[in-house]
C-alpha angles and dihedrals in degrees: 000000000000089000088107102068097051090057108093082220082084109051087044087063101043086058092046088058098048096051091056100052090049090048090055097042082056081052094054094042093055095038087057086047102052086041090059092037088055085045086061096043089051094045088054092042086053097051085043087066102039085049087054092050088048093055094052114095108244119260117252120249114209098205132046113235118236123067134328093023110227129185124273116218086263093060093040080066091047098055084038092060079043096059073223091153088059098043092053093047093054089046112035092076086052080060108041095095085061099053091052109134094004121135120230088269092052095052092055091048089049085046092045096049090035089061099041088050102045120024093033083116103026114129093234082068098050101040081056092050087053101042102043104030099242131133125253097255088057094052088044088052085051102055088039095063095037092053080040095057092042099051095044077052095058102033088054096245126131113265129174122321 
């Protein structure tokens, strides 16, 4: 019955065994330490990129946000390289039937809507886009709170300060 452990058979395998497990306990080792070695890459590569946003100069916004929104002095370049003073001032009379009996919300939602229906494609927009580097949206913002603030000005309501 002990015949087993006098066959070299068995030791062979026994080293065998054992060089296995050590083999696979230098495997882990290495695997946990690559782990913790690509932690680190990924937390420089992070702070790379955080270091790069940081460096970009932030992105204009047109119009404040709060309520009423009101142009920024960016959007009031914008509405400037529009002639949007101009345009609101020829259309908003045209308009004027439309806004009877509307509080100063529902006429910018009239002016909004208005905007997004109707100039989504004007040239004004897209030379703006062109010329200033904006979006359409933001163009479209622009010319939603300048037709707002005319037609609260001609209706007698109380528009921007």
């Amino acid at each position: 019955m002990m015949e087993w452990l006098n066959n070299p058979a068995t030791y062979l395998a026994a080293v065998a065994v054992g060089a296995a497990v050590v083999k696979a306990l230098f495997w882990l080792r290495d695997v946990h330490n690559a782990k913790e070695g690509w932690g680190a890459v990924v937390g420089e590569i992070r702070a790379d990129i955080k270091n790069i946003l940081l460096r970009l100069p932030p992105t204009p916004v047109p119009v404040e946000s709060g309520s009423p929104l009101q142009l920024t002095d960016f959007g009031r370049e914008m509405a400037k390289s529009m002639d949007a003073s101009s345009w609101a001032e020829d259309l908003a009379p045209s308009l004027q039937g439309d806004l009877a009996g509307k509080r100063a919300f529902e006429v910018d939602e009239f002016s909004r809507k208005y905007v997004h229906e109707k100039m989504r494609h004007d040239e004004r927009v897209s030379k703006c886009m062109y010329e200033m580097g904006v979006d359409r949206d933001d163009a479209l913002k622009v010319l939603h709170v300048v037709l707002r603030d005319e037609l609260l000005r001609i209706t007698d309501q109380k528009g921007a300060p």
